[in-house]
PDB file of N, CA, C and O in Angstrom:
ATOM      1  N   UNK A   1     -22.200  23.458  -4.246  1.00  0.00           N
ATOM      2  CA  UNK A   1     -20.998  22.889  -4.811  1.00  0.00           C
ATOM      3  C   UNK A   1     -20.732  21.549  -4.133  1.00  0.00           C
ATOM      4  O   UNK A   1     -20.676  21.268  -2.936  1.00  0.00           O
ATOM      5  N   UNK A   2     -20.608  20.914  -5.055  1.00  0.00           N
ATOM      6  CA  UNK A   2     -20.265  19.297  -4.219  1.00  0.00           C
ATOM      7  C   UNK A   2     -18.616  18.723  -4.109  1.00  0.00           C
ATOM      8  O   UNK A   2     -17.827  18.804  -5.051  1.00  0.00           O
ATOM      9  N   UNK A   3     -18.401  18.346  -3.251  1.00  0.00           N
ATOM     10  CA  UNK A   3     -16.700  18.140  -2.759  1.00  0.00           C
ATOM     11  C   UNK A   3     -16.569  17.418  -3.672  1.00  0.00           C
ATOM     12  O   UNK A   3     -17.466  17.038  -4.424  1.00  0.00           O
ATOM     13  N   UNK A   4     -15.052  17.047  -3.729  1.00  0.00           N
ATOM     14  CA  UNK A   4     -14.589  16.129  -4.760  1.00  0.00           C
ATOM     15  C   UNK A   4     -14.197  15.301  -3.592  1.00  0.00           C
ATOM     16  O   UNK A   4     -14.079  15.652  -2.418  1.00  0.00           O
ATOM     17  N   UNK A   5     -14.037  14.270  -4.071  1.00  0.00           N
ATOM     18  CA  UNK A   5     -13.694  12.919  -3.894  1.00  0.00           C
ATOM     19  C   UNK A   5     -11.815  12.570  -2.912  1.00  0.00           C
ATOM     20  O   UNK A   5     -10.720  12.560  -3.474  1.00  0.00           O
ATOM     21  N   UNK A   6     -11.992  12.419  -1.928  1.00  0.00           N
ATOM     22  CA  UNK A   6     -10.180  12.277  -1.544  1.00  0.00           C
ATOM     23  C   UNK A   6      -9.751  11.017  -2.376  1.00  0.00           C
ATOM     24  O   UNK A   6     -10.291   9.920  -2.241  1.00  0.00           O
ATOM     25  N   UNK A   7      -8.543  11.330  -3.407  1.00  0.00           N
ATOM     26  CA  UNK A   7      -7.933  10.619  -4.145  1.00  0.00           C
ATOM     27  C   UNK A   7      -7.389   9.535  -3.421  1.00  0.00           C
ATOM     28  O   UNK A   7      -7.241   8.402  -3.878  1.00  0.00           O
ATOM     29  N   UNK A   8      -7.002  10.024  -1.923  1.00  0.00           N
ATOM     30  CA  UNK A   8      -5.732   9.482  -1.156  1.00  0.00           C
ATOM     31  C   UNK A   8      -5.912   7.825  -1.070  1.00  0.00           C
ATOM     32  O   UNK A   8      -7.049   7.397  -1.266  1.00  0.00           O
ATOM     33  N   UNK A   9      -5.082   7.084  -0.849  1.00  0.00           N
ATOM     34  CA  UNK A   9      -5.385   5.558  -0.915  1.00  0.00           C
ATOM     35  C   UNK A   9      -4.616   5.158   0.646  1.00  0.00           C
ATOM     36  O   UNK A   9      -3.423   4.861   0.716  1.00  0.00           O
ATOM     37  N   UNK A  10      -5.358   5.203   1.613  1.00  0.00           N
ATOM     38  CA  UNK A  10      -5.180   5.027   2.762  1.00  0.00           C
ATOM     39  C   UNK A  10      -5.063   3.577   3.410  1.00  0.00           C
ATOM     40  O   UNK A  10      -5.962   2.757   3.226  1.00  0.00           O
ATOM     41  N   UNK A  11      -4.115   3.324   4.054  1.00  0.00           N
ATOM     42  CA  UNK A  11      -3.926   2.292   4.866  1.00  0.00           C
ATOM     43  C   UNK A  11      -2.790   2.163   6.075  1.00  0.00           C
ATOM     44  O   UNK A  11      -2.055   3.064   6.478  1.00  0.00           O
ATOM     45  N   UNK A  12      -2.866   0.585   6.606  1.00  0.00           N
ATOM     46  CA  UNK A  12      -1.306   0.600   7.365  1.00  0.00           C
ATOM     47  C   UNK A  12      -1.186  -1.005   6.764  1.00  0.00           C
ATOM     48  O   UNK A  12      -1.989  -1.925   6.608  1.00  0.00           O
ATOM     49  N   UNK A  13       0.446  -0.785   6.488  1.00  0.00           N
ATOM     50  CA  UNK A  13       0.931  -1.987   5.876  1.00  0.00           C
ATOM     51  C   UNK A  13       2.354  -1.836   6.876  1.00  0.00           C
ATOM     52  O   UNK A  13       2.856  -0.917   7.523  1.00  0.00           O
ATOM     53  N   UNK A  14       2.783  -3.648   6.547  1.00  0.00           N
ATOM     54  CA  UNK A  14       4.563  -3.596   6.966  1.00  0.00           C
ATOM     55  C   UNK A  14       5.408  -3.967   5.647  1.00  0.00           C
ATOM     56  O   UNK A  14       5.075  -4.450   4.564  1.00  0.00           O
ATOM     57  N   UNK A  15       6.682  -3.527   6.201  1.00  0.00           N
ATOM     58  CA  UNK A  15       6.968  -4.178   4.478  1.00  0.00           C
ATOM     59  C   UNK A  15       7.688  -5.306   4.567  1.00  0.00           C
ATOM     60  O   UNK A  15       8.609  -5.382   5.379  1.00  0.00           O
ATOM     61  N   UNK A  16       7.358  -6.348   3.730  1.00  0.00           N
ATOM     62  CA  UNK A  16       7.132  -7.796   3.871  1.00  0.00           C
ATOM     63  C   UNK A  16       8.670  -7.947   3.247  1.00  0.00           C
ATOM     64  O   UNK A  16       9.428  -8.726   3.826  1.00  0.00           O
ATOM     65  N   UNK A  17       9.094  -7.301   2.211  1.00  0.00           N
ATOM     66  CA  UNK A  17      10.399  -7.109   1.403  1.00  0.00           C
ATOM     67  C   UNK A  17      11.256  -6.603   0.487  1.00  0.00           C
ATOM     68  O   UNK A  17      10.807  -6.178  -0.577  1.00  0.00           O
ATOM     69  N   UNK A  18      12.422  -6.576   0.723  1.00  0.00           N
ATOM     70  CA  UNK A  18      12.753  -5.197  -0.924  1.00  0.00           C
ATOM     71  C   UNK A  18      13.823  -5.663  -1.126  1.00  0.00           C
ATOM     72  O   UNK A  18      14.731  -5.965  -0.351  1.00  0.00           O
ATOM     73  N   UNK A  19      13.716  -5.739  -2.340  1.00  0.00           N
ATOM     74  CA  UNK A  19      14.319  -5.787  -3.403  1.00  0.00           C
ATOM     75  C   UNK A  19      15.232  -5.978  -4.321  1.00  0.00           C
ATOM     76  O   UNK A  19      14.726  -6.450  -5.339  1.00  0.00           O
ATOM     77  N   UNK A  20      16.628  -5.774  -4.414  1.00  0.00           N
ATOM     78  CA  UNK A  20      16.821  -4.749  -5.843  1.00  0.00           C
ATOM     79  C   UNK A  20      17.078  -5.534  -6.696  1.00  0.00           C
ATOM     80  O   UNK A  20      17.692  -6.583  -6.500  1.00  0.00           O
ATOM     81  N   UNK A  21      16.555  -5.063  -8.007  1.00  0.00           N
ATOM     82  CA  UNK A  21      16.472  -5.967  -9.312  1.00  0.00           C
ATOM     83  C   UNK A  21      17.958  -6.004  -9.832  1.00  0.00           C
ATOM     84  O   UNK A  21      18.876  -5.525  -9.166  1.00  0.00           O
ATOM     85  N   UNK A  22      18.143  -6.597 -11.052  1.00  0.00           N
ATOM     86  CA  UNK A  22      18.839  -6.734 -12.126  1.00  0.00           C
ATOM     87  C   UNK A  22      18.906  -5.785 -12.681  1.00  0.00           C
ATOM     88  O   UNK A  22      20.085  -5.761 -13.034  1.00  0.00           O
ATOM     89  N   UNK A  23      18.310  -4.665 -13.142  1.00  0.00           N
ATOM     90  CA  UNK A  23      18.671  -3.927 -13.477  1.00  0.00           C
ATOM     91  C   UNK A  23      18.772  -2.283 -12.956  1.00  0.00           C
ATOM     92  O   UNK A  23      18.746  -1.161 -13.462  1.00  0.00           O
ATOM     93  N   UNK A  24      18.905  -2.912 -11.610  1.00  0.00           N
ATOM     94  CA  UNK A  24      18.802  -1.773 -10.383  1.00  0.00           C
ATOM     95  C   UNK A  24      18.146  -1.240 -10.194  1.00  0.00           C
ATOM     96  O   UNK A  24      18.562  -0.248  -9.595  1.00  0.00           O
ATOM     97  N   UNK A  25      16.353  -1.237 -10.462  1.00  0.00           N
ATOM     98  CA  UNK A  25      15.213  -1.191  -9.606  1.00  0.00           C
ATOM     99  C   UNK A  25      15.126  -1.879  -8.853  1.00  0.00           C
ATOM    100  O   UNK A  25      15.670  -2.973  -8.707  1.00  0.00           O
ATOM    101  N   UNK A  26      13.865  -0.919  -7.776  1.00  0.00           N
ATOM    102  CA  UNK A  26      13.744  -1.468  -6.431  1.00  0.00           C
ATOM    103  C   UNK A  26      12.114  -1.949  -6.110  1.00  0.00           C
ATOM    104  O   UNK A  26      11.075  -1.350  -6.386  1.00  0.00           O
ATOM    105  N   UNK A  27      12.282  -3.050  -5.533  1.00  0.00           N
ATOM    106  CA  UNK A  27      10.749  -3.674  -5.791  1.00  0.00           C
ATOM    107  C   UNK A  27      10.539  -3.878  -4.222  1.00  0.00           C
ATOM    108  O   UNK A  27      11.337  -4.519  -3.538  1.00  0.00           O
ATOM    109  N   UNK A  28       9.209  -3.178  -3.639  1.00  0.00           N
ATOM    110  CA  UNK A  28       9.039  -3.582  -2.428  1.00  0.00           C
ATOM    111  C   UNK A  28       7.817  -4.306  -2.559  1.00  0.00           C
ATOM    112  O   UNK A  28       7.247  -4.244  -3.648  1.00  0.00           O
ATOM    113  N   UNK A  29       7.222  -5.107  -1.469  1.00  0.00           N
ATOM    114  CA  UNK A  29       6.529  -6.052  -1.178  1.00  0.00           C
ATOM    115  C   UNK A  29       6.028  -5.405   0.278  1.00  0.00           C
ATOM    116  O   UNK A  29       6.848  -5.380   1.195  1.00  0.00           O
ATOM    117  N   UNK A  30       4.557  -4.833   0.509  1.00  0.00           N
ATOM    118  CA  UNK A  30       3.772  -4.880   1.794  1.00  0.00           C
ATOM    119  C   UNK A  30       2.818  -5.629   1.898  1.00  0.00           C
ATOM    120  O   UNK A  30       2.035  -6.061   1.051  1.00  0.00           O
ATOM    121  N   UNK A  31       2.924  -5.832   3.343  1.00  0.00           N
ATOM    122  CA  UNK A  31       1.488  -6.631   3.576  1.00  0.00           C
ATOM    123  C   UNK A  31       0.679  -5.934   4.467  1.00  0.00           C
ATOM    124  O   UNK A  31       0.947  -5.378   5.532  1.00  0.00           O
ATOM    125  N   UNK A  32      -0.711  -6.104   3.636  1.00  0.00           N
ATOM    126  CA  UNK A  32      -1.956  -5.468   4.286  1.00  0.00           C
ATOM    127  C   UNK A  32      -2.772  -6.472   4.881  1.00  0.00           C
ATOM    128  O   UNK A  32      -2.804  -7.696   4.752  1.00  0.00           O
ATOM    129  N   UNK A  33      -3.661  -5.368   5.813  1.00  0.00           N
ATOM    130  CA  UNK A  33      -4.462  -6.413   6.488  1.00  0.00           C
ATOM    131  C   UNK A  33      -5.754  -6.866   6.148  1.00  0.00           C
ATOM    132  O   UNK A  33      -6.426  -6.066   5.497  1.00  0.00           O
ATOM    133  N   UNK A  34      -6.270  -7.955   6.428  1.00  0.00           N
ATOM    134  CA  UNK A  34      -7.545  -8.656   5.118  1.00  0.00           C
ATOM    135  C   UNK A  34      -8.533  -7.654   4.962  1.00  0.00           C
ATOM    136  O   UNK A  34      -9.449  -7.764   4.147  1.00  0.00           O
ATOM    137  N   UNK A  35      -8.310  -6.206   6.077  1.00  0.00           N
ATOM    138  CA  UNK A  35      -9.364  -5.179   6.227  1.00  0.00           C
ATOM    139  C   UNK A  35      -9.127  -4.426   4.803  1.00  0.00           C
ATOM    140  O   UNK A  35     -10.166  -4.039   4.268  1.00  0.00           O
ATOM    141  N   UNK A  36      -7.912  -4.163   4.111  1.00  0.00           N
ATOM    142  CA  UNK A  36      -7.709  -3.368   3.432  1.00  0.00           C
ATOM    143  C   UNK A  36      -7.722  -4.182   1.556  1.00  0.00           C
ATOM    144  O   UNK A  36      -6.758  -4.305   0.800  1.00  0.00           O
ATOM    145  N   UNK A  37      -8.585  -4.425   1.417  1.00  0.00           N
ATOM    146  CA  UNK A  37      -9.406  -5.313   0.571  1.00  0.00           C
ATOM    147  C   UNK A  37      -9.822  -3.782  -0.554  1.00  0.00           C
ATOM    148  O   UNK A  37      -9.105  -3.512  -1.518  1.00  0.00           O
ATOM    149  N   UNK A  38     -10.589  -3.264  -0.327  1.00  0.00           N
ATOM    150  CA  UNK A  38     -10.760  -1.665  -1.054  1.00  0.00           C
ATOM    151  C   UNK A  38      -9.887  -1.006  -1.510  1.00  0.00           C
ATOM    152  O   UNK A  38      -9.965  -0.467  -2.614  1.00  0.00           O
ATOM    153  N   UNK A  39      -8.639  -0.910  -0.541  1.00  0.00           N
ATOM    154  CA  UNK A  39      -7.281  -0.357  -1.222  1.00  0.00           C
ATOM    155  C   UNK A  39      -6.701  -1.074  -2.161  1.00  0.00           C
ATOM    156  O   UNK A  39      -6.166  -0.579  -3.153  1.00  0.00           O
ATOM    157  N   UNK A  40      -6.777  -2.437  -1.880  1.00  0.00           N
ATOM    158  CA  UNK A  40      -6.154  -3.541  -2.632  1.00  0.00           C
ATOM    159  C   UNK A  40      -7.064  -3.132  -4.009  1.00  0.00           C
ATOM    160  O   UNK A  40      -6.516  -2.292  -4.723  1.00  0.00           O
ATOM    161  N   UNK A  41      -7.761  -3.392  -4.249  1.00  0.00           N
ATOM    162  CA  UNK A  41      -8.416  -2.865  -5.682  1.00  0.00           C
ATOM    163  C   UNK A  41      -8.067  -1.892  -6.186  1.00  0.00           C
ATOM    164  O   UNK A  41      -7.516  -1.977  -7.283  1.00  0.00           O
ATOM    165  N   UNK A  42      -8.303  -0.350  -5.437  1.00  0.00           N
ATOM    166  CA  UNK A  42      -7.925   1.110  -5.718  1.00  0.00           C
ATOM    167  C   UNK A  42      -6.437   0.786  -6.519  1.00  0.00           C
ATOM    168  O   UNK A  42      -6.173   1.112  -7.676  1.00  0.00           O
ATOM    169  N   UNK A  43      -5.416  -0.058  -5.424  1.00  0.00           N
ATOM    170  CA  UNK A  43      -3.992   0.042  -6.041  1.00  0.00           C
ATOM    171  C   UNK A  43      -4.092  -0.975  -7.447  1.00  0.00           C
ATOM    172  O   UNK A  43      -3.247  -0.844  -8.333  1.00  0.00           O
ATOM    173  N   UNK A  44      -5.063  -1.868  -7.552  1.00  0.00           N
ATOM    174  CA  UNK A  44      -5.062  -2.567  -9.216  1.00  0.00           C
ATOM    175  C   UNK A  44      -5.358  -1.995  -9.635  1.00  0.00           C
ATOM    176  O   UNK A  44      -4.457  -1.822 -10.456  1.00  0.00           O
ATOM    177  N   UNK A  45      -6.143  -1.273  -9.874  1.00  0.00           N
ATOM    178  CA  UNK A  45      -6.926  -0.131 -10.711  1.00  0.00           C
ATOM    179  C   UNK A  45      -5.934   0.692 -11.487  1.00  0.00           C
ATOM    180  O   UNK A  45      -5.920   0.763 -12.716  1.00  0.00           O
ATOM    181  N   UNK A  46      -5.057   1.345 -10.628  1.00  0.00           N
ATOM    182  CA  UNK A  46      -3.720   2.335 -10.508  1.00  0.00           C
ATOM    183  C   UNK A  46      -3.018   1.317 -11.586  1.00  0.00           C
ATOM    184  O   UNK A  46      -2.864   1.538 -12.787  1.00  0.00           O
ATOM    185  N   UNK A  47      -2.617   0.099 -10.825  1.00  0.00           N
ATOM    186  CA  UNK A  47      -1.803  -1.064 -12.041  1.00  0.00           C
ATOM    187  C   UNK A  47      -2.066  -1.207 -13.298  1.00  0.00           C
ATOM    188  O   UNK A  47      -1.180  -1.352 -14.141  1.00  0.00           O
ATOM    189  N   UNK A  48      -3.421  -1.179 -13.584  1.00  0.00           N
ATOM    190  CA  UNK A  48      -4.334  -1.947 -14.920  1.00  0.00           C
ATOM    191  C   UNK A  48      -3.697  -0.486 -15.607  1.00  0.00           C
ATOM    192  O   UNK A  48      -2.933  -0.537 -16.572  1.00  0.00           O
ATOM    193  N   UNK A  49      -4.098   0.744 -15.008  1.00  0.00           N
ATOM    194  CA  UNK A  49      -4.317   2.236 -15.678  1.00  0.00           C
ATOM    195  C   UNK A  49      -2.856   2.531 -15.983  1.00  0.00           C
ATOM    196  O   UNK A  49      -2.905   3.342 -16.908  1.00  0.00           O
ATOM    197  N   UNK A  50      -1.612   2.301 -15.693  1.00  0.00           N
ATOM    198  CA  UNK A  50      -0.171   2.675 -15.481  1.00  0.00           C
ATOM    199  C   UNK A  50      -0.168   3.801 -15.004  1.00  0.00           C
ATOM    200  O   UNK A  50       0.394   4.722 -15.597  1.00  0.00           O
ATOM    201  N   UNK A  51      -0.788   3.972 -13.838  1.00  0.00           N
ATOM    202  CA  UNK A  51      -1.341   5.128 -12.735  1.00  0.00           C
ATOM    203  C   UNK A  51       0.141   5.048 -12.104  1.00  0.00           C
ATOM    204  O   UNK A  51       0.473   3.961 -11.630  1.00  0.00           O
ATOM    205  N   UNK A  52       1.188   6.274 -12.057  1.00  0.00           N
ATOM    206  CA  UNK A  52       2.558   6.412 -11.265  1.00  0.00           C
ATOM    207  C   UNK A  52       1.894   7.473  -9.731  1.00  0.00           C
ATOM    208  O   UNK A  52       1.367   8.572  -9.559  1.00  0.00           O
ATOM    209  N   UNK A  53       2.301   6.408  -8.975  1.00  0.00           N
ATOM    210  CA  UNK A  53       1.940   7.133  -7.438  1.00  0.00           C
ATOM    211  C   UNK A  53       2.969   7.966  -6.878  1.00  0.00           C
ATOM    212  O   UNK A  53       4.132   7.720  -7.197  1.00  0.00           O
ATOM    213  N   UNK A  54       2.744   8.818  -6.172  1.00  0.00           N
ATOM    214  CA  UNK A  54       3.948   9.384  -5.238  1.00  0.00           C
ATOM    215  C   UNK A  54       2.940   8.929  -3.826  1.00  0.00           C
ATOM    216  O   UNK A  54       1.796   9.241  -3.494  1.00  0.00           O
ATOM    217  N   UNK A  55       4.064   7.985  -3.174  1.00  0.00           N
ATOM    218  CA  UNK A  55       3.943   7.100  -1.773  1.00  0.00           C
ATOM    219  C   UNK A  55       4.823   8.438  -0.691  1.00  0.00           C
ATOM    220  O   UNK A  55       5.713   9.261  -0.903  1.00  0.00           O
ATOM    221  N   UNK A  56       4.110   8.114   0.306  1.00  0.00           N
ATOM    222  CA  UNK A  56       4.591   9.262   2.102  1.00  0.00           C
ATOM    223  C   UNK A  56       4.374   8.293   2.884  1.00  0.00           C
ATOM    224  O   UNK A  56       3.174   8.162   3.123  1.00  0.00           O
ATOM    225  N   UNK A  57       5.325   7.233   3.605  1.00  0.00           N
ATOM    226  CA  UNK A  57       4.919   6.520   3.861  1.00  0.00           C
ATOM    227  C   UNK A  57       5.669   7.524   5.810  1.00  0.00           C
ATOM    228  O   UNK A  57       6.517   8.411   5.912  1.00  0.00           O
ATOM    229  N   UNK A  58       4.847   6.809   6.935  1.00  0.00           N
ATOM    230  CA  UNK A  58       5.010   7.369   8.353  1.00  0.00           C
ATOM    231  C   UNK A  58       4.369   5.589   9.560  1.00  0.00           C
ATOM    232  O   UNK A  58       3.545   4.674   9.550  1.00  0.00           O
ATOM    233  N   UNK A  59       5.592   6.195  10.430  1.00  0.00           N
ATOM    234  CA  UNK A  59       4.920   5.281  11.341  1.00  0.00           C
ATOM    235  C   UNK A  59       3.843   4.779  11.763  1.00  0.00           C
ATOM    236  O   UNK A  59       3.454   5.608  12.585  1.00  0.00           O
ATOM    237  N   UNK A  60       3.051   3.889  11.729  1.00  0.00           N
ATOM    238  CA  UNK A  60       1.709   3.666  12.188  1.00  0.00           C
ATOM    239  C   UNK A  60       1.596   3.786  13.675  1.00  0.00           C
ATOM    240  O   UNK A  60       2.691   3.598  14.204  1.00  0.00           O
ATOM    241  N   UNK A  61       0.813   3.991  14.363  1.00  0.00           N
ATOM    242  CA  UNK A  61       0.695   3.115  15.709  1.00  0.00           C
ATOM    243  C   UNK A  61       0.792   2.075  15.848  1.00  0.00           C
ATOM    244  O   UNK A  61       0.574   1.369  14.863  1.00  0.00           O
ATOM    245  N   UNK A  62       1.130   1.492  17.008  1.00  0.00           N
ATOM    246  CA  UNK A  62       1.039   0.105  17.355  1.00  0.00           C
ATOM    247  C   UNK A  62      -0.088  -0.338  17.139  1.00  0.00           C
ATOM    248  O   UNK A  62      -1.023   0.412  17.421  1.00  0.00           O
ATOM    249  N   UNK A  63      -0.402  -1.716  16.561  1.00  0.00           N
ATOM    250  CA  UNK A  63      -1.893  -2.336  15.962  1.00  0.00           C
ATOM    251  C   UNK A  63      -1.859  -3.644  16.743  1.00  0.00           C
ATOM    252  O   UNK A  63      -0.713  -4.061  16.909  1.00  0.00           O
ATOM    253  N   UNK A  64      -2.767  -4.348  17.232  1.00  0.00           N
ATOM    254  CA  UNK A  64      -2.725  -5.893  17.084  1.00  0.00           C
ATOM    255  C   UNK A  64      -2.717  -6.899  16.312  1.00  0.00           C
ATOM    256  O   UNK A  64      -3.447  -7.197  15.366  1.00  0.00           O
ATOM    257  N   UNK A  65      -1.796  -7.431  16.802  1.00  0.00           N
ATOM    258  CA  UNK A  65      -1.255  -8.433  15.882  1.00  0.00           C
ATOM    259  C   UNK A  65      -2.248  -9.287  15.521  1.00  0.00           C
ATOM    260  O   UNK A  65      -2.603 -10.021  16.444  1.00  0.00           O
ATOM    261  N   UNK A  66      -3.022  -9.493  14.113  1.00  0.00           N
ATOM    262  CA  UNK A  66      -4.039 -10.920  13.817  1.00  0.00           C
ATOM    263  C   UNK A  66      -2.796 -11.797  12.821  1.00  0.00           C
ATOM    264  O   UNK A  66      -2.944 -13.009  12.660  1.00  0.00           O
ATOM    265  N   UNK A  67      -1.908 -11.260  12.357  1.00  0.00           N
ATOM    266  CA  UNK A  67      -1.446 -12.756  11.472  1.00  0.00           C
ATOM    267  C   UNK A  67       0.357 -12.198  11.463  1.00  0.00           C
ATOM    268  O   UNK A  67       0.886 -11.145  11.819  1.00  0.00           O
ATOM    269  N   UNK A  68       0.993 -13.695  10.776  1.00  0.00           N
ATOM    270  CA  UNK A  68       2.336 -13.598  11.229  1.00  0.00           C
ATOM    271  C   UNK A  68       3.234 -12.167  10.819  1.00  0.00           C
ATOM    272  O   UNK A  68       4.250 -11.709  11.341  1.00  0.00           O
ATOM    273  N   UNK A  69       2.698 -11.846  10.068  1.00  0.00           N
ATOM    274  CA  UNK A  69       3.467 -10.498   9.410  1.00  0.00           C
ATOM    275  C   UNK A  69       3.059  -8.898  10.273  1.00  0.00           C
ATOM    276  O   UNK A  69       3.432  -7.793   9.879  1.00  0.00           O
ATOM    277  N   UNK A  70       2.273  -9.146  11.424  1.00  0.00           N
ATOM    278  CA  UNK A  70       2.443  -7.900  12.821  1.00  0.00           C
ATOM    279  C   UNK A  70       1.021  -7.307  11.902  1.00  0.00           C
ATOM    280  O   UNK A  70       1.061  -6.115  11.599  1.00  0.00           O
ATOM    281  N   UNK A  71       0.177  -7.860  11.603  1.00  0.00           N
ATOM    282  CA  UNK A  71      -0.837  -6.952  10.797  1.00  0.00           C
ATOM    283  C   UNK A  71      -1.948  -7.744  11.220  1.00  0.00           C
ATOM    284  O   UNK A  71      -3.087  -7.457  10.851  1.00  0.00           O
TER     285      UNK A  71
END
């Protein structure tokens, strides 16, 4: 029997900004790090498809800082 595939779309992001619209949605903005290039696709993919996610988002560890946004 061969495993299936982990769906999960893994990373660490900060969140760059939020939101709230005009018509009282909420729009956040993260930034990833240039490592997470693969996810960045996975999540267009999700976009192109009108793929609805359920997000768990948890503290990361502390990371080193490569650019102004702590990522």
């Amino acid at each position: 029997m061969t495993k299936k595939a982990d769906p999960t779309i893994r990373f660490v992001a900060a969140v760059y900004k939020v939101q709230t619209l005009t018509d009282n949605g909420i729009r956040l903005t993260l930034d990833l790090p240039e490592t997470a290039i693969p996810q960045m696709a996975m999540l267009a993919e999700c976009q192109r498809n009108s793929v609805v996610l359920r997000i768990e988002a948890t503290e990361a560890a502390p990371v080193k800082v490569v650019n102004s946004h702590g990522l």
